[in-house]
C-alpha positions as CSV (number, residue, x, y, z in Angstrom):
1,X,15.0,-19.0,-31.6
2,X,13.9,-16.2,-33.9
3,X,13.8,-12.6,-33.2
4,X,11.1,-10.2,-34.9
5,X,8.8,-7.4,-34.9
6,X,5.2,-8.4,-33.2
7,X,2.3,-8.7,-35.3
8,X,-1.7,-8.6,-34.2
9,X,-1.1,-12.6,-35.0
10,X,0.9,-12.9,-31.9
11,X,-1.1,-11.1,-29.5
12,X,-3.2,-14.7,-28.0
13,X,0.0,-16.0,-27.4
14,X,1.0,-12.5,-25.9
15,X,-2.0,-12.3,-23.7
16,X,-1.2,-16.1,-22.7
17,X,2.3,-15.1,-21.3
18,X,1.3,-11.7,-20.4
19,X,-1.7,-13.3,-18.2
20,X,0.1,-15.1,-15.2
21,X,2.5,-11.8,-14.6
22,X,-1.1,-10.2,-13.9
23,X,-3.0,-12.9,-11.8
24,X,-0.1,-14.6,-10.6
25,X,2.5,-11.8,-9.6
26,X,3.1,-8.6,-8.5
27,X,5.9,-8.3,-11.4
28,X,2.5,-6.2,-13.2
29,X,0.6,-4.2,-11.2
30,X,-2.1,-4.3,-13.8
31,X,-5.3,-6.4,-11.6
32,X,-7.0,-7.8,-14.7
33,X,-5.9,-9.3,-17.7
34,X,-6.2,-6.8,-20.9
35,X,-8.1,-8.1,-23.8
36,X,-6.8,-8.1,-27.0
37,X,-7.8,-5.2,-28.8
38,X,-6.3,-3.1,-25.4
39,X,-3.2,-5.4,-26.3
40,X,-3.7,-4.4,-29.8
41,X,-3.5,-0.5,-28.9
42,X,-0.6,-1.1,-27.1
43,X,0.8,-3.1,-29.7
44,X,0.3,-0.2,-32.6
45,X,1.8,2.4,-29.7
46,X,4.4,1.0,-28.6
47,X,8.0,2.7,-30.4
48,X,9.5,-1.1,-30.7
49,X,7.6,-4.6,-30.0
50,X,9.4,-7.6,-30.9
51,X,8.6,-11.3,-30.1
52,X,11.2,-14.0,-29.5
53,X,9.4,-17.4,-31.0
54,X,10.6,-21.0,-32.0
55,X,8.5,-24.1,-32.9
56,X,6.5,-23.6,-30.0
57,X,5.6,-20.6,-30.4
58,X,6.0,-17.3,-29.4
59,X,8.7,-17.8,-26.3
60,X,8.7,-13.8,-24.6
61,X,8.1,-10.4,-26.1
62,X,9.8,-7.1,-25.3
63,X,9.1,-3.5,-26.0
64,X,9.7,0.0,-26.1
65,X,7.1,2.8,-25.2
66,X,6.9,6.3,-24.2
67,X,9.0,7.6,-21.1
68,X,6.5,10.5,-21.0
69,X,3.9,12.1,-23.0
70,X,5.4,15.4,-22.6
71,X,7.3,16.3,-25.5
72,X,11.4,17.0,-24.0
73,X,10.9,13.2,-23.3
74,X,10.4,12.6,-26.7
75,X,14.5,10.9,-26.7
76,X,14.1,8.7,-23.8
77,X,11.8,5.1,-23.7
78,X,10.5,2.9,-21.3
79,X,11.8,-1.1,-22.1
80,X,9.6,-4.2,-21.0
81,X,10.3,-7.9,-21.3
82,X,8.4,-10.9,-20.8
83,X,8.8,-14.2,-20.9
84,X,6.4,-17.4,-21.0
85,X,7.0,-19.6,-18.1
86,X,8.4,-22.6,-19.5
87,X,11.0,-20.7,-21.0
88,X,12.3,-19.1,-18.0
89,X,16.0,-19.2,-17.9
90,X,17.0,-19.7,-21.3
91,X,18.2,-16.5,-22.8
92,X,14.9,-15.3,-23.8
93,X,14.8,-11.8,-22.3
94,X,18.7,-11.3,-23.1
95,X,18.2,-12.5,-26.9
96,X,15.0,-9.8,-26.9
97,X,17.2,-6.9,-25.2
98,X,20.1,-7.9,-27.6
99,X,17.5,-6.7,-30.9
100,X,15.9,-3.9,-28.9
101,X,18.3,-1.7,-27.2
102,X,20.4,-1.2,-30.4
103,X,16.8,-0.4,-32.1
104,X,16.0,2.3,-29.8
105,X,18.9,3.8,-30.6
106,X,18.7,3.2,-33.9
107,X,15.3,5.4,-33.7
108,X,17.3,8.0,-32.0
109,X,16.3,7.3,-27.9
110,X,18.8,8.5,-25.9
111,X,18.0,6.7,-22.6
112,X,15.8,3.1,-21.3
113,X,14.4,2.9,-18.2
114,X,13.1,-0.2,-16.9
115,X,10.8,-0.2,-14.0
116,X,11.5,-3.7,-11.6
117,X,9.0,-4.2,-8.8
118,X,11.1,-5.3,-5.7
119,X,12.1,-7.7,-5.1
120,X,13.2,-9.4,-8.8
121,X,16.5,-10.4,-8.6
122,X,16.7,-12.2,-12.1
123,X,15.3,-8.8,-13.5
124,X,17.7,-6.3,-12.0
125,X,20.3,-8.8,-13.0
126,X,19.1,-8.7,-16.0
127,X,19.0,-5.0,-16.7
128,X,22.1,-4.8,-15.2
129,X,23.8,-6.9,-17.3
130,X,23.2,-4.4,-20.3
131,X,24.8,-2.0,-18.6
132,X,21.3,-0.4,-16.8
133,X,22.1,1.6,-13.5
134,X,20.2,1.8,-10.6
135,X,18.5,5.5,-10.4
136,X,16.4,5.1,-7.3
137,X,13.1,3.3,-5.5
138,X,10.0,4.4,-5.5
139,X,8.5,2.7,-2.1
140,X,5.5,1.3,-1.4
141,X,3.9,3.1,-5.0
142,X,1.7,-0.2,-6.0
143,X,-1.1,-1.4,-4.2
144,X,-1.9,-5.3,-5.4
145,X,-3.0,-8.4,-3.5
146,X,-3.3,-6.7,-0.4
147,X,0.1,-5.1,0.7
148,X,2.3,-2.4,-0.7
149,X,5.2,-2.5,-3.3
150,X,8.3,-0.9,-4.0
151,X,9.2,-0.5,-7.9
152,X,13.2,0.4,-8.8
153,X,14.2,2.5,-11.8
154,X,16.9,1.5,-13.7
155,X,18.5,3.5,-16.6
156,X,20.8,3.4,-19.6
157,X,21.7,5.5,-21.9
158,X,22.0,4.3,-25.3
């Protein structure tokens, strides 16, 4: 498995993974699929996007975006991973968080915060793993397939 920066090549296969978290799960609370030039923005916005791939393809993708648009948040990022089904449970998102927490600090981020809609227990362990801390719950903030959610914040600083 290779680790490297996403291109606008990847984003099908992006969108592929992407699209089952959407329909599928309340893991996004995003209620349609974005096409790919939303993907694309995203993509071109996003402080770090990397893409874990092997012969198959492209395996999971993880990235780093704003916190906050104000501009005292400037230090602190927002960290996403995802991984295609099949490859559930085989170091993806750990090989991903492995390149891109020591990138955001490279870039000089101070803090990631990772937002896990509850329950995920293979998320939070993840996060926590890399050293992420629980800060608190937001309860029943997203509305999707017909009931309310609860999303947990988890932080690091880098």
């Amino acid at each position: 498995m290779d680790i490297r920066e996403a291109t606008a090549d990847d984003l099908p296969e992006i969108r592929a993974i992407y699209a089952p978290y959407v329909t599928d799960t309340t893991v996004s609370f995003e209620e349609t699929v974005p096409d790919l030039e939303t993907l694309a923005g995203r993509l071109r916005a996003a402080h770090i996007y990397l893409v874990a791939q092997d012969e198959s393809g492209v395996l999971g993708y993880a990235y780093a975006s704003e916190h906050r648009s104000r501009a005292a948040y400037r230090f602190s990022c927002d960290v996403s991973v995802y991984v295609r089904d099949n490859a559930q449970r085989m170091g993806v998102g750990r090989a991903l968080y492995d390149e891109l927490l020591p990138s955001a600090k490279s870039l000089g981020f101070h803090n990631a915060y990772g937002g896990v809609n509850l329950p995920n227990p293979g998320s939070v362990a993840l996060h926590e793993s890399f050293g992420f801390r629980h800060l608190g719950t937001y309860r029943e903030v997203g509305f999707k397939f017909g009931k309310w959610h609860d999303v947990g914040w988890w932080e690091k600083h880098l």
